[in-house]
C-alpha positions as CSV (number, residue, x, y, z in Angstrom):
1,X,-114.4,-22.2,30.8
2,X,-111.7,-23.7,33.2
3,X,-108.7,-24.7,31.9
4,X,-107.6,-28.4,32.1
5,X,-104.1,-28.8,33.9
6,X,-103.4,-32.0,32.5
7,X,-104.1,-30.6,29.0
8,X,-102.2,-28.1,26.7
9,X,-104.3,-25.7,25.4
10,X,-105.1,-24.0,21.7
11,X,-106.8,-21.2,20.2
12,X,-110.3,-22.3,18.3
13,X,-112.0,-19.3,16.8
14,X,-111.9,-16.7,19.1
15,X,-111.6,-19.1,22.3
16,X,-108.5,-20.7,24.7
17,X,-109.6,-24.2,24.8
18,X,-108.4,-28.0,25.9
19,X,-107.0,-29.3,22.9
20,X,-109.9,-31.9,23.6
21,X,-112.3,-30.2,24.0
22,X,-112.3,-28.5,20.4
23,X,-114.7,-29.7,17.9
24,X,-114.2,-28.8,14.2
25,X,-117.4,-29.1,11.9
26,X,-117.4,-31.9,9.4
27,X,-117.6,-29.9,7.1
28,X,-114.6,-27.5,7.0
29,X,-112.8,-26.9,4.0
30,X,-109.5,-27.8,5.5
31,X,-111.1,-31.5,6.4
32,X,-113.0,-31.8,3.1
33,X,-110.1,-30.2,0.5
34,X,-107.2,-29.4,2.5
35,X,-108.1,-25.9,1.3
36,X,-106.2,-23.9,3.7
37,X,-102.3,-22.8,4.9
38,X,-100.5,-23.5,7.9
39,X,-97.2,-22.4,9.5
40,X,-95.2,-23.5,12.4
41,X,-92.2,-22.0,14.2
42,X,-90.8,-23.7,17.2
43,X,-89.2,-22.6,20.6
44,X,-85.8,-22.7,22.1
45,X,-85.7,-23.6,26.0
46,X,-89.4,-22.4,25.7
47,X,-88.5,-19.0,24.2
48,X,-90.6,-18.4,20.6
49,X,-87.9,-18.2,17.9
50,X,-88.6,-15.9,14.5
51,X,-92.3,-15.2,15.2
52,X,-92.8,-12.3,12.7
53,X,-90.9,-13.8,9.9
54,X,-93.0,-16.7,10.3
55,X,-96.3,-14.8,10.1
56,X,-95.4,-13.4,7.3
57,X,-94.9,-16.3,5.9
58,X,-98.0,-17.2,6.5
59,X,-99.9,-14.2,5.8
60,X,-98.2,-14.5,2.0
61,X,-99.7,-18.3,1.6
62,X,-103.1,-17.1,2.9
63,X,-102.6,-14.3,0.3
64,X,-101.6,-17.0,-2.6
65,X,-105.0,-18.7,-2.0
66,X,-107.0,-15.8,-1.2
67,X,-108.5,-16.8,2.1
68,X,-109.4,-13.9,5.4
69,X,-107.6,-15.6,8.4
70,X,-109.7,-12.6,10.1
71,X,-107.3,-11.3,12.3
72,X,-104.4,-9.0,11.3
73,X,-100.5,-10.5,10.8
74,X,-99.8,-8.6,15.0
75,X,-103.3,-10.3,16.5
76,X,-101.8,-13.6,15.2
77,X,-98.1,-13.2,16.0
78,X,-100.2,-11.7,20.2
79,X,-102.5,-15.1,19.7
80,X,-99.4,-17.3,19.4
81,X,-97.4,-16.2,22.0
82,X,-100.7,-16.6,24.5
83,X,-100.7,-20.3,23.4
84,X,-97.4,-20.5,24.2
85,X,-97.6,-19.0,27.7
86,X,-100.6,-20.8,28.7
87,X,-98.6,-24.4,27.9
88,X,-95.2,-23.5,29.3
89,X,-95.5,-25.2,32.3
90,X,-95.1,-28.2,30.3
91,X,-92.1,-27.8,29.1
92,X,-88.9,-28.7,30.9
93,X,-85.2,-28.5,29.4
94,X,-85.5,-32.1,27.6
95,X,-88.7,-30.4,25.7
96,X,-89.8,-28.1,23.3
97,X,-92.4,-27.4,21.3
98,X,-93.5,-26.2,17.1
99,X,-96.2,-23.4,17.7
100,X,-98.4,-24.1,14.8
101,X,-101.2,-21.5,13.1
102,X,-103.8,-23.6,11.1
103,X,-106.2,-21.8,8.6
104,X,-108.8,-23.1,6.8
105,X,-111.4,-21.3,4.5
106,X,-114.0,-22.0,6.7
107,X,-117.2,-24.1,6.3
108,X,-118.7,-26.0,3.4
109,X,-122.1,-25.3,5.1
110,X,-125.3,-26.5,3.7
111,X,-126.6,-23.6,6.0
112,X,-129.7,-26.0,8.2
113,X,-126.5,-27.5,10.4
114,X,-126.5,-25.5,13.4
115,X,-123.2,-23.9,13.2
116,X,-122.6,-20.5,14.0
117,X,-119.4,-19.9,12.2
118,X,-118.8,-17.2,9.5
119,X,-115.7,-17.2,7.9
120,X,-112.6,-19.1,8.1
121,X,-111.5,-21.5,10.9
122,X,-108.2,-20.3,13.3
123,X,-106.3,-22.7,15.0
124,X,-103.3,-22.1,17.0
125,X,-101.5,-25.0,18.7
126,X,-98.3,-26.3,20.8
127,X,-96.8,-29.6,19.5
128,X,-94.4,-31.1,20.9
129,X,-91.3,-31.7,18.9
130,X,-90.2,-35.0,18.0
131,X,-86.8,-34.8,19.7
132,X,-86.1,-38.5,20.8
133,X,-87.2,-39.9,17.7
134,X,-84.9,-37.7,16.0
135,X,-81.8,-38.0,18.3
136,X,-79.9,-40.3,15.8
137,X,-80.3,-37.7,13.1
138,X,-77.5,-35.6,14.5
139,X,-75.3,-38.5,16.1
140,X,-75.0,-40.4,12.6
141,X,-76.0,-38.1,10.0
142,X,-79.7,-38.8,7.3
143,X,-79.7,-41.4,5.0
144,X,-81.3,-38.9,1.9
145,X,-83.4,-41.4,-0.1
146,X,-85.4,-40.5,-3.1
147,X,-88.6,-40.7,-3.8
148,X,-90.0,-41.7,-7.5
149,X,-92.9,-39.1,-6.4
150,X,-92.1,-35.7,-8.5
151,X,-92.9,-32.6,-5.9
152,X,-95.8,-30.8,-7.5
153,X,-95.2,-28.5,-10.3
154,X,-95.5,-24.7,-9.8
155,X,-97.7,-24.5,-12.3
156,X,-100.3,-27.2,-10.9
157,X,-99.9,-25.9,-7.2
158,X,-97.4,-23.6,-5.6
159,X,-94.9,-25.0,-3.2
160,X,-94.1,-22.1,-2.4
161,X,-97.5,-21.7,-0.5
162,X,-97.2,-23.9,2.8
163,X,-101.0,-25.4,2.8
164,X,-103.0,-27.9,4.3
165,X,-102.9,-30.4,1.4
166,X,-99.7,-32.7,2.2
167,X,-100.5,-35.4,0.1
168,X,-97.9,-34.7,-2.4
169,X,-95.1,-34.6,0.5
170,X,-97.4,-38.0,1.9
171,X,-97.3,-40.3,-1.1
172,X,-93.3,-39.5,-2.1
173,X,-92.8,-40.3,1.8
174,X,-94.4,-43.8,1.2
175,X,-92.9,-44.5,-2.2
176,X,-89.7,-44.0,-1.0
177,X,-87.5,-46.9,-0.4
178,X,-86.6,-47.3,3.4
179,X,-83.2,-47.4,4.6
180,X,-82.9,-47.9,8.2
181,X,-83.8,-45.1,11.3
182,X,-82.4,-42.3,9.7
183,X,-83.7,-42.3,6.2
184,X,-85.1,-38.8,5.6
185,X,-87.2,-39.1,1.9
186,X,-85.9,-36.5,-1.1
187,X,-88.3,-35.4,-4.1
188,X,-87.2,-34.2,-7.0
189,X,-88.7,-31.2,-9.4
190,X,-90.8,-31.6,-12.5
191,X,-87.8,-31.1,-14.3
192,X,-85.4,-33.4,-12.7
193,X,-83.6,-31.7,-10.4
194,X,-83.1,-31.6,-6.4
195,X,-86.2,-30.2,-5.1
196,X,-86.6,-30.3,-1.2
197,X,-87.0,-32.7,1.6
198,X,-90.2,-34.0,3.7
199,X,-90.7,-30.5,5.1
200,X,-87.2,-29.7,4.9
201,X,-84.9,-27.4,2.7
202,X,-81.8,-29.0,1.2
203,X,-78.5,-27.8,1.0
204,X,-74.9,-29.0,-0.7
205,X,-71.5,-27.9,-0.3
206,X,-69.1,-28.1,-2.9
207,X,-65.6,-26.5,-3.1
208,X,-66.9,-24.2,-0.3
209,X,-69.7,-22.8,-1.9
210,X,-73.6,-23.7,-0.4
211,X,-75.8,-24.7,-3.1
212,X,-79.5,-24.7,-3.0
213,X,-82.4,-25.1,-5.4
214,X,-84.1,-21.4,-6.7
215,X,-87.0,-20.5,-4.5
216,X,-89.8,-21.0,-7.7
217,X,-89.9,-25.0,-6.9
218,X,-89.5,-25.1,-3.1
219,X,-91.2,-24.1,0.1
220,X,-88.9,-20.8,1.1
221,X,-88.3,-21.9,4.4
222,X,-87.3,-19.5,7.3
223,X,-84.4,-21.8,8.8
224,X,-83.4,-21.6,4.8
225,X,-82.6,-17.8,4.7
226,X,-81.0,-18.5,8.2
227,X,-78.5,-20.4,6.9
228,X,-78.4,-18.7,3.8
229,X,-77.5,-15.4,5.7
230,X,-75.3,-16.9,8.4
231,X,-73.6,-19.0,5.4
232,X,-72.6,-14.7,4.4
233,X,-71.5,-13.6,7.4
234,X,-69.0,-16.4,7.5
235,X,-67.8,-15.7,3.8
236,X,-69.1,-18.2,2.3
237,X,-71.1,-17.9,-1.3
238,X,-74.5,-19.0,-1.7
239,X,-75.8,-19.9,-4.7
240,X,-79.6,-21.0,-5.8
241,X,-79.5,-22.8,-8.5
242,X,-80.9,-26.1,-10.4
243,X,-79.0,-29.0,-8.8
244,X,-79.2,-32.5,-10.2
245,X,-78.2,-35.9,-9.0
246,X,-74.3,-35.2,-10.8
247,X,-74.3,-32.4,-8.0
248,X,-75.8,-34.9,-5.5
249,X,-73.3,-37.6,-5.8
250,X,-70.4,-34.9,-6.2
251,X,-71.1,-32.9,-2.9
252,X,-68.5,-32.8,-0.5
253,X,-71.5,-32.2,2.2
254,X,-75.1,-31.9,2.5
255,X,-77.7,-30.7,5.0
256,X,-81.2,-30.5,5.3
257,X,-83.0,-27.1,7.0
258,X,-86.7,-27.0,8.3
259,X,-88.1,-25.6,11.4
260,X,-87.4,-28.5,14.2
261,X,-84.1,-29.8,12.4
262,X,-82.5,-26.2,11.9
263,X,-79.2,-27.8,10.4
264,X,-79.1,-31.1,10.4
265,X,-76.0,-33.1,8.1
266,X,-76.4,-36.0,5.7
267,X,-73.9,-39.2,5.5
268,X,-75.5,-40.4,2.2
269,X,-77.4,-40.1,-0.6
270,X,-79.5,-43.0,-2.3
271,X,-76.7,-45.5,-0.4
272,X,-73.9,-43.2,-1.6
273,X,-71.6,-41.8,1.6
274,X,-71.3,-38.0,0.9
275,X,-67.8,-36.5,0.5
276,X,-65.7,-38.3,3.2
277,X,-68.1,-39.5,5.5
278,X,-67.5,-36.7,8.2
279,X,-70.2,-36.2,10.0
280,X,-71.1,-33.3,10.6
281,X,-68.6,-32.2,8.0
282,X,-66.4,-28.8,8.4
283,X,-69.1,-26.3,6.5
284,X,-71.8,-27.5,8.2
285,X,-70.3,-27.8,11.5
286,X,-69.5,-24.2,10.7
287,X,-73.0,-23.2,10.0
288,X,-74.2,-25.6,13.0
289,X,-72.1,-23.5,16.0
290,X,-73.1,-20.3,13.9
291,X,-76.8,-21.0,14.6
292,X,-76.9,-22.3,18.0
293,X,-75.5,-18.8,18.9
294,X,-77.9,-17.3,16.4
295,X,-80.8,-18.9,18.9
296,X,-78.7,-18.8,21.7
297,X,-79.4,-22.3,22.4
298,X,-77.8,-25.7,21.5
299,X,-79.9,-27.5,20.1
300,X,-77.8,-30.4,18.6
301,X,-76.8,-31.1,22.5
302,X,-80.5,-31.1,23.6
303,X,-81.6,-33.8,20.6
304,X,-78.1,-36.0,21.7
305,X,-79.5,-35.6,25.4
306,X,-82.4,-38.3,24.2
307,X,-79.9,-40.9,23.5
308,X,-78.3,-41.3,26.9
């Protein structure tokens, strides 16, 4: 099948496809449970960043649910990077994009529908990243705001799984109270403490020293270990720990790390300025330079770009 021009393409099943020309059954899994995984890396200046570390990733989730993506960790890392080549023409330096992997179960089939599918559905995408409506984000610092939503227990659903069900991550987004263009929502654990951000790892300095909550209640997230490790090298201590709101409110700096963000810095938390205001402030600034060379791109400048 010719490939559209005007249309980025993804991998359905087997096939390189227009992103509208793919047709998922009605009956998937991942439409009628969200029973599935997903993961997501993104690229810098077009270039695929931590491929491998994110397959792994999500080769452990599909492992935590026990579904056959079909293909072995290497097809999926070759599968991505053909995605990504066969979209690059769209991309320009103002742009990049998340490359995504989406894996349901398969088919709740009845078996009298007409689809030939065994086994579980494969999706690989480019996404565009959200860079202009995020610009602000590293101009002014987040506004954390938190969410009376409680992040799902470990016991009831592992975050540290990244699947298809968002709802929990959905309806503390919601509940949360708004505060302006730069309010990034905050859940908190079963237990109390600081548990992550909408898709994002959190992080707070204090005295130096990078606190983060223990892995058991959190997505582990691959721009986490980054900064954990890069935190190292510049002699600083990380510690994981249980962090409440006393640790919140006493922080002399806090960030948030995901995928598309990478380090971004907070100014408050639930209306409360963080340490002095300085934004970003000296650790995170630190951490900031130390991963723009890491990726050998800068990524702060490019997001500031879409405010001129």
């Amino acid at each position: 099948m010719a490939e559209a021009s005007n249309q980025r393409i993804a991998y359905y099943n087997g096939d390189y496809l227009p992103e509208g020309e793919i047709r998922i059954p009605f009956r998937d899994r991942g439409f009628l449970y969200g029973d599935g995984v997903f993961d997501m890396t993104r690229t810098f200046n077009g270039k695929i960043f931590k491929i491998r570390e994110h397959i792994e990733r999500l080769y452990r989730s599909l492992k935590a649910l026990r579904i056959d993506a079909g293909l072995m960790p290497e097809q999926m890392i070759e599968i991505s990077r053909e995605v990504l080549d066969r979209n690059s023409h769209f991309l320009d330096e103002s742009t990049d994009y998340w490359v995504a992997q989406r894996i349901s179960r398969g088919l709740a089939a009845v078996g009298d529908e007409g689809w030939d599918q065994e086994g579980a559905t494969v999706i690989v995408e480019c996404l565009p990243l959200p860079l202009q409506a995020r610009a602000t984000y590293y101009r002014d610092g987040l506004d954390l705001v938190l969410s009376p939503v409680r992040r799902t227990a470990p016991d009831a659903l592992t975050p540290r799984a990244k699947t298809l069900n968002y709802l929990n991550l959905i309806n503390a987004n919601m509940a949360a109270p708004g505060s302006g263009e730069n309010a990034y929502t905050v859940l908190l654990d079963v237990n109390g403490n600081l548990c992550e951000g909408l898709g994002a790892n959190i992080f707070l300095v204090k005295d130096d020293v990078c606190l983060t909550p223990r892995e058991q209640f959190v997505l582990p997230g691959v721009s986490r270990a980054c900064a954990i490790e890069l935190a190292e090298k510049l002699g600083f201590r990380v510690v994981e720990k249980d962090l409440d709101l006393y640790d919140a409110y006493n922080a002399d700096e806090m960030f948030l790390t995901s995928t598309s963000l990478c380090i971004v810095p907070a100014k408050s938390f639930c209306g409360a300025t963080i340490g002095d205001g300085c934004i970003p402030g000296p650790v995170t600034k630190k951490l900031t330079d130390a991963y723009i060379d890491l990726v050998d791109f800068d990524y702060v400048a490019q997001y500031l770009r879409h405010l001129e």
